[in-house]
C-alpha positions in Angstrom: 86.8 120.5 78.9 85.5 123.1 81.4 87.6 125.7 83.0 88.2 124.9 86.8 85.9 126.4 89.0 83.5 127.5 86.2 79.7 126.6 86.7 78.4 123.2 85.3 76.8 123.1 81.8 72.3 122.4 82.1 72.8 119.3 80.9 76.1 118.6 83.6 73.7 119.7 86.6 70.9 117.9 85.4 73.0 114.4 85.5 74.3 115.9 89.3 71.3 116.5 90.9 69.7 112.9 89.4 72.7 111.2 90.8 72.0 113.1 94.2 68.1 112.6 94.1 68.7 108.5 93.6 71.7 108.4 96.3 69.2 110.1 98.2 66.7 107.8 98.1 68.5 104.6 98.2 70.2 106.0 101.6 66.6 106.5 102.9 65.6 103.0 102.3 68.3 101.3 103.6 67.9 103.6 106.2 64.4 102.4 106.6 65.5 98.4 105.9 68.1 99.1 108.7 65.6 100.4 111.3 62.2 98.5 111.0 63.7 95.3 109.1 62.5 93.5 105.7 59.5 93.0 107.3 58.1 96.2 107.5 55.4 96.8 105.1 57.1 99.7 103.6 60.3 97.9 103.3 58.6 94.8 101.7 57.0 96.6 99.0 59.8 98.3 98.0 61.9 94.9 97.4 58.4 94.1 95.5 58.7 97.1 93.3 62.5 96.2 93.0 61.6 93.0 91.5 58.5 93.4 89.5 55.7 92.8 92.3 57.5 89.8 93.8 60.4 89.3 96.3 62.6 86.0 95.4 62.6 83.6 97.4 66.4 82.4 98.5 69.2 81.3 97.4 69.7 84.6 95.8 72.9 84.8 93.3 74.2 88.3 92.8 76.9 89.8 90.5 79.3 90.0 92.7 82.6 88.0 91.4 83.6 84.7 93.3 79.9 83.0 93.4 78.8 85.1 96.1 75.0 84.2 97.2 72.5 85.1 99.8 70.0 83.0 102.0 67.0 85.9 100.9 66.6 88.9 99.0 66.6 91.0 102.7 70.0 89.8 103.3 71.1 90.3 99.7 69.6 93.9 100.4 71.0 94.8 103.4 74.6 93.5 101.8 73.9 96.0 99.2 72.7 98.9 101.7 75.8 98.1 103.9 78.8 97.8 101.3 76.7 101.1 99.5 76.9 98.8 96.3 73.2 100.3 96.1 72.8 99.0 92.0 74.3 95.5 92.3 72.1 93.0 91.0 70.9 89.3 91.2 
């Protein structure tokens, strides 16, 4: 265990600033999903990447305990983006 207040190890601030890079860019695109809406081109290709070049068509089952499903993959998104449950799954 490290000392209190020491610095982190290479290997420690290599998993801190990939944690901070992805929280980074998951807040930017559902800052993005928020403003211009699922369909925005950006916003649409994104959900394509997401899924292998191919958004889902609805209902869309998640993870989530208690049967929870979505009407689309945007609103199964947005769910995600709000509740910042950014690596829930379907």
């Amino acid at each position: 265990a490290q000392q209190p207040g020491t610095p982190l190890s290479d290997q420690e601030y290599h998993q801190f600033f990939k944690f901070l890079r992805i929280t980074i860019q998951v807040s930017t695109a559902c800052h993005l999903r928020e403003l211009y809406g699922c369909k925005n081109s950006l916003v649409q290709r994104l959900d394509e990447y997401e899924n292998h070049g191919v958004i889902p068509p609805g209902p869309i089952c998640s993870e989530l305990p208690g049967n929870h499903f979505f009407h689309n993959f945007c609103t199964f998104s947005l769910y995600r983006c709000i509740t910042k449950k950014y690596f829930l799954k379907v």
